[in-house]
C-alpha positions in Angstrom: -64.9 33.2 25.7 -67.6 34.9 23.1 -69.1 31.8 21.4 -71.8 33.5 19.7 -70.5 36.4 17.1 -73.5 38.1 16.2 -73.9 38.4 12.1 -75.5 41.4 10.3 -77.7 40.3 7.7 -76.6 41.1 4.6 -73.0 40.8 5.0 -70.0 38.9 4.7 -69.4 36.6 7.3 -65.8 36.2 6.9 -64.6 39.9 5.3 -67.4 41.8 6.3 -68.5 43.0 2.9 -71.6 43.2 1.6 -73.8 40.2 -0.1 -75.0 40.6 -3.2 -78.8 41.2 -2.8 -80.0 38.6 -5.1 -78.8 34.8 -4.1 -76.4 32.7 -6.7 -78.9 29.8 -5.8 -81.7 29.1 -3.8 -83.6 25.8 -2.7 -86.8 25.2 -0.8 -87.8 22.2 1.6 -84.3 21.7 1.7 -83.0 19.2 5.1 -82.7 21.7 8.2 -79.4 19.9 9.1 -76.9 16.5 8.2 -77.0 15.6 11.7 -79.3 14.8 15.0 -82.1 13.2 12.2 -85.5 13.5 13.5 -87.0 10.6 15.3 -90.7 9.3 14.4 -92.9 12.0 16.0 -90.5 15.0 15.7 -90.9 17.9 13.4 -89.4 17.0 10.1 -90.3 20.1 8.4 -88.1 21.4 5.6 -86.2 25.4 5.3 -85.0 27.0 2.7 -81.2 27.5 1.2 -80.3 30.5 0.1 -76.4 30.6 -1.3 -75.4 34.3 -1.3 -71.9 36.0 -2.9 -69.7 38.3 -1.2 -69.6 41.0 -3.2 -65.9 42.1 -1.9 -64.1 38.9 -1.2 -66.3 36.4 -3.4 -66.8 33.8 -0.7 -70.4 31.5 -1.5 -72.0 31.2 1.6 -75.0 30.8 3.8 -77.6 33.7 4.9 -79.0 31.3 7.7 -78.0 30.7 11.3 -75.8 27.7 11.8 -77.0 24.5 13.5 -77.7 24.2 16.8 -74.6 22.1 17.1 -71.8 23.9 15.0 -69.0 23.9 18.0 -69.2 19.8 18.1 -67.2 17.7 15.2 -68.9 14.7 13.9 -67.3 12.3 11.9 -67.1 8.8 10.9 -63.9 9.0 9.0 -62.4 6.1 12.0 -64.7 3.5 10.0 -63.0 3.9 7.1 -59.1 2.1 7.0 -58.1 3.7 3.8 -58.8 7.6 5.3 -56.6 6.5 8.4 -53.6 5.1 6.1 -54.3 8.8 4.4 -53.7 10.6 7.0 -50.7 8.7 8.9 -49.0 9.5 5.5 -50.1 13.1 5.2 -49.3 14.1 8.9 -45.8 12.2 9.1 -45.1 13.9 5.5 -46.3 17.3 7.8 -44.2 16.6 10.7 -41.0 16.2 8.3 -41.2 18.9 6.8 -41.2 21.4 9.3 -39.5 19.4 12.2 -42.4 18.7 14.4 -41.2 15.8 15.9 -41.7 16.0 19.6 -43.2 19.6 19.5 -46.7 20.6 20.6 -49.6 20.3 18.0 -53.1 21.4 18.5 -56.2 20.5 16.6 -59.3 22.2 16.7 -62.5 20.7 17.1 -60.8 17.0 17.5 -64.9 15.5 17.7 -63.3 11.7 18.8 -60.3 12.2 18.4 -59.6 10.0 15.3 -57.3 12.1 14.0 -55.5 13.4 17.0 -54.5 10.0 18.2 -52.5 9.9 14.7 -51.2 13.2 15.2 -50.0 11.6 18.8 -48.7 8.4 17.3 -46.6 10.2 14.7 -44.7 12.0 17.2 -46.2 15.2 18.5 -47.4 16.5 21.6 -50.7 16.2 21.0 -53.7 18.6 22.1 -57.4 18.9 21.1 -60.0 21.3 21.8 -63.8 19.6 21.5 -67.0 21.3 22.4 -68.7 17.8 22.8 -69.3 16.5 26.4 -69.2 13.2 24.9 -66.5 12.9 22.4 -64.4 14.6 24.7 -64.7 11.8 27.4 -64.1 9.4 24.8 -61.1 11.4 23.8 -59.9 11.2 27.9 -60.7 7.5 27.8 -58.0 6.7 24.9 -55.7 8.6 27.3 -56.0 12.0 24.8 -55.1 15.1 26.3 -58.5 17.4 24.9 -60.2 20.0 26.5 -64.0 21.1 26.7 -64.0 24.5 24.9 -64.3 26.1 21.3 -61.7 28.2 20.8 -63.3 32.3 20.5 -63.0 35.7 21.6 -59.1 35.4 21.1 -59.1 33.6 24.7 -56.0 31.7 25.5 -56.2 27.3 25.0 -54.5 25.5 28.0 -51.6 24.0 26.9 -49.8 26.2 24.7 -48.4 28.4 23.0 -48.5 25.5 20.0 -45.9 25.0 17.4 -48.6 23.5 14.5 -51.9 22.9 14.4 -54.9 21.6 11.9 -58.8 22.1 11.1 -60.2 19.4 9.8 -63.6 19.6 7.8 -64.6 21.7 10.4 -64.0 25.4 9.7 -66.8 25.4 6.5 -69.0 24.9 10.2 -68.3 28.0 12.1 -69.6 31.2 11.7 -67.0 33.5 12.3 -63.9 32.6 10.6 -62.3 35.6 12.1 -62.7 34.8 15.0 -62.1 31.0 15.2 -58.7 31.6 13.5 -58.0 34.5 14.8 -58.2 32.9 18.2 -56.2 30.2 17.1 -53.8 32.4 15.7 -53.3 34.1 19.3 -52.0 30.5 20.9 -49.4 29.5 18.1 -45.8 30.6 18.3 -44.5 32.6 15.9 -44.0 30.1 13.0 -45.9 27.8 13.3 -47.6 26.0 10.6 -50.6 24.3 10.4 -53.0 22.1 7.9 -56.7 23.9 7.0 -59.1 22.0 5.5 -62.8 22.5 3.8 -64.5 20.6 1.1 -63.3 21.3 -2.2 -66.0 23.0 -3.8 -64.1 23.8 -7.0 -65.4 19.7 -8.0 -69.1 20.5 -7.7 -68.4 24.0 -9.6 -66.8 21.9 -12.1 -69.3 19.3 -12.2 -72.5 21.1 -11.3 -73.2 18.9 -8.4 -76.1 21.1 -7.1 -76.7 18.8 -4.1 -73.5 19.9 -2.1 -75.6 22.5 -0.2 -76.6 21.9 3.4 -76.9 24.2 6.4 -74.5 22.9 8.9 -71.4 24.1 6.1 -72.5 27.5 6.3 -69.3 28.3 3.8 -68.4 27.3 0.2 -64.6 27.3 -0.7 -63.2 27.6 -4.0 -59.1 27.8 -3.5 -59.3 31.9 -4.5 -61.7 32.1 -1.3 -59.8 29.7 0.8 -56.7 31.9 0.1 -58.3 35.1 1.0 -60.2 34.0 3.8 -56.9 32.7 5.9 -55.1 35.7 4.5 -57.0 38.1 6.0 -56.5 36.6 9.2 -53.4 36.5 9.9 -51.6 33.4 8.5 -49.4 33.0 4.8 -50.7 30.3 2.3 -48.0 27.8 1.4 -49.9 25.8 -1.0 -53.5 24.4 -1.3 -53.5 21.1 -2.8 -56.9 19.5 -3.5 -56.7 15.2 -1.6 -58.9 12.6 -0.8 -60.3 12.1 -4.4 -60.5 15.6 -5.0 -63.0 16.3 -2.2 -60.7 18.0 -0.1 -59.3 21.3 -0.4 -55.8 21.1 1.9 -54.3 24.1 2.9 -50.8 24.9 4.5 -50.4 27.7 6.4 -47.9 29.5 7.9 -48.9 32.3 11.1 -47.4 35.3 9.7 -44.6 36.9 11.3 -44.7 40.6 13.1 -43.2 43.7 11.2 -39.4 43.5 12.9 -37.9 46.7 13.1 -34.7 46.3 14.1 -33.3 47.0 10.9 -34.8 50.4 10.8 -33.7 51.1 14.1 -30.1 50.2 13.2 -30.0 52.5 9.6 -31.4 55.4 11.2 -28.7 55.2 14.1 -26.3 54.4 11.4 -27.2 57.2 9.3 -27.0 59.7 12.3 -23.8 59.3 12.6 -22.3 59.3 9.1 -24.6 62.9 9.3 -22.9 64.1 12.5 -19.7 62.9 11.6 -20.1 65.1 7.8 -21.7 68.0 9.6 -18.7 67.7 12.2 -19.5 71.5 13.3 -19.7 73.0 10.1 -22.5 75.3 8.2 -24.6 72.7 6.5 -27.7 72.9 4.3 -30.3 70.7 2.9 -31.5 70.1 -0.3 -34.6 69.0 -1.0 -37.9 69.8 0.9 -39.9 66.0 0.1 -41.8 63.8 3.1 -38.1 62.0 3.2 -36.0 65.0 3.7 -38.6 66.1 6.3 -38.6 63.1 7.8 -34.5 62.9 7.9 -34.5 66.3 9.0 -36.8 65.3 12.2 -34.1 62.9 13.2 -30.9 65.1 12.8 -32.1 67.4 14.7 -33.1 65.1 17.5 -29.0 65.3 17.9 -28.8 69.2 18.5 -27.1 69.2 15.5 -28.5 72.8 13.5 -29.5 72.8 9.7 -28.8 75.9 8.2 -31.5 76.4 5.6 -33.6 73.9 3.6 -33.3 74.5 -0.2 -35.7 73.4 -2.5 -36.6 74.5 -6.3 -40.3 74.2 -6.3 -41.7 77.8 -5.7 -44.7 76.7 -3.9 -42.5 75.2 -0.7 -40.2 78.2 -0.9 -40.9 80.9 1.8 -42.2 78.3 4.5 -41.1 76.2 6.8 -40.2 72.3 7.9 -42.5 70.8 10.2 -41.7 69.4 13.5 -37.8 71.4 12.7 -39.3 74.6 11.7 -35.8 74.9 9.3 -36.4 77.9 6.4 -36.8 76.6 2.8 -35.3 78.5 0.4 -34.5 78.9 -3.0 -31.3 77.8 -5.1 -29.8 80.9 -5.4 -29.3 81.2 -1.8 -26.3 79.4 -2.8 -25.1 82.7 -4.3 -26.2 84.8 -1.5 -25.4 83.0 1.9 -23.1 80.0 0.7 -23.1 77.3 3.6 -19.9 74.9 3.8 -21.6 71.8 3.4 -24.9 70.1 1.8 -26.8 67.1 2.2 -28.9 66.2 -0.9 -32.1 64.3 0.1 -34.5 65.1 -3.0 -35.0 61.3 -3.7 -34.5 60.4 -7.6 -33.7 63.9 -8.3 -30.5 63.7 -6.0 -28.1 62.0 -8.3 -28.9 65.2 -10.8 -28.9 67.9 -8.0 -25.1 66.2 -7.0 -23.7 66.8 -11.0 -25.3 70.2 -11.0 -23.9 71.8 -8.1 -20.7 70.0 -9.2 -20.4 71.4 -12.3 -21.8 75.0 -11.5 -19.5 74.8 -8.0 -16.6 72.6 -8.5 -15.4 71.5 -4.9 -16.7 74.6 -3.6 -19.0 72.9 -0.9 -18.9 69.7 0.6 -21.4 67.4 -0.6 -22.9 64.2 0.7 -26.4 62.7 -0.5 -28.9 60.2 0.9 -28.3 56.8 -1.3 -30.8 53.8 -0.1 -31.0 54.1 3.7 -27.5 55.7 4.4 -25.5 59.0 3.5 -22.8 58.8 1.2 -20.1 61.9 1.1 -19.0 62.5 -2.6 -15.5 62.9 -3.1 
């Protein structure tokens, strides 16, 4: 798998548009990292923050590299009793609502597994991904099933496809969010759901607290730029509700369903043969020379079933031809001239007017059917 996504400077790490040149907010001497603190004797020199704005998207982030260390979760959230009662409520609450019970759940970047041995107590199938040597022994050694890896490059995860999954205070981390969910996104089923979540930086907005910033969350999330950001990659946004004292921004997701077609494939078979059925043999024309007519057009004649002439009132498309059916498109007086013995009227929300017009000038001198929604109605 491609762990290291190369970013170009100046640029959106998540949309891809372009940083606006001059940074919302910048800091010197600022801490090079929250994690792996120096030890006497070590470097302890400072760097310098700069928070930049997507000019396209609007996401606040980082313009540096991300710590050494981004791929492993840290926490300490097992220490605390009131964060585990939190989330045995929040994932059983989860797994009601979209009948997980029993089903395979995957969470990404598990770091000790504090929250996936909830997940597993709750009821799921539980699996974790964990770029730590270390947390994922410990993981093994409470009889969790986690692998080694951080999920990238749209590789496939052992184990699935999953039916849910969650990111816990971990995505803000990586510096690819396409990618990470993306990849994700590749080893779900087709609905599943999943819990995504990021510190809630809508609080220190309100509040001014200036001292959120730090290098390892290379990402600052407002729930406008949560939205987006999961949008664009793939999944639907149930709700985002802001927990845990308002430091938590908690998003639902949904993977978005494929584009089914099926129903497209059925009208167009369906209105084939209402067409055939109308032309039945007989000399029919066509009225109306727009991209649907052509497009109908292209699939009658897949039948072998002839047009006689496309008629049209706009003097430019007059003289020329159909694409792809290479029908003549005439004017309306060729009704005078070379009568057919039927007419379809395709000419969109003109047709219902073309109908009473021929009607009244023609009486029930043709047969007439016209194109209404996705099917072909004859007029009696």
């Amino acid at each position: 798998m491609n762990q290291d996504i190369e970013h170009k400077q100046g640029y959106c790490r998540s949309c891809g548009g372009m940083l606006y040149a001059e940074p919302a907010l910048s800091y010197s001497n600022m801490p090079r990292s929250a994690q792996h603190l120096p030890k006497p004797g070590d470097d302890c020199s400072g760097t310098d923050l700069r928070i930049m704005e997507c000019s396209r998207c609007g996401l606040l982030q980082l313009d540096c590299e991300p710590v050494p260390y981004y791929r492993e979760v840290i926490r300490a959230c097992g220490l605390s009793e009131t964060m585990t009662e939190f989330r045995r409520k929040q994932f059983a609450d989860f797994l009601a609502e979209f009948n997980l019970k029993g089903k395979k759940f995957l969470e990404a970047g598990c770091g000790s597994g504090e929250y996936l041995r909830i997940m597993r107590d709750a009821g799921t199938e539980a699996f974790g991904t964990e770029y730590s040597a270390d947390s994922v022994n410990n993981c093994r050694k409470t009889g969790l099933n986690v692998l080694q890896m951080f999920p990238s490059g749209g590789g496939k995860i052992p184990g699935g496809p999953f039916d849910a999954f969650g990111l816990f205070n971990s995505f803000e981390h990586f510096p690819s969010p396409s990618d990470f969910l993306g990849t994700i996104r590749a080893n779900l089923v087709e609905n599943a759901t999943g819990i995504i979540e990021v510190p809630d930086f809508e609080g220190s907005i309100r509040d001014s607290v200036f001292f959120t910033f730090i290098p390892d969350h290379l990402f600052y999330f407002t729930r406008e730029t949560l939205k987006r950001t999961i949008e664009m990659n793939g999944f639907d946004v149930l709700r985002i509700d802001s927990v845990w004292h308002g430091n938590i921004l908690s998003a639902t997701v949904k993977r978005r369903e494929k584009f089914h077609a099926a129903g497209f494939i059925s009208a167009e078979e369906n209105f084939r043969r209402k067409a055939m059925k109308f032309i039945n043999g007989t000399e029919t024309a066509f009225w109306g020379a727009g991209h649907e007519a052509l497009f109908l057009l292209s699939s009658l004649c897949a039948t072998g079933k002839d047009i006689k002439y496309v008629i049209d009132s706009a003097p430019f498309k007059q003289g020329r031809l159909t694409p792809a059916t290479g029908i003549p498109i005439v004017p309306p007086d060729i009704l005078e001239k070379d009568p057919p013995q039927s007419i379809i009227i395709a000419a969109g929300s003109y047709t219902g007017e073309i109908a009473e017009q021929i009607q009244k000038k023609y009486g029930r001198r043709f047969r007439l059917a016209v194109v209404k929604d996705n099917t072909l109605e004859e007029l009696q």
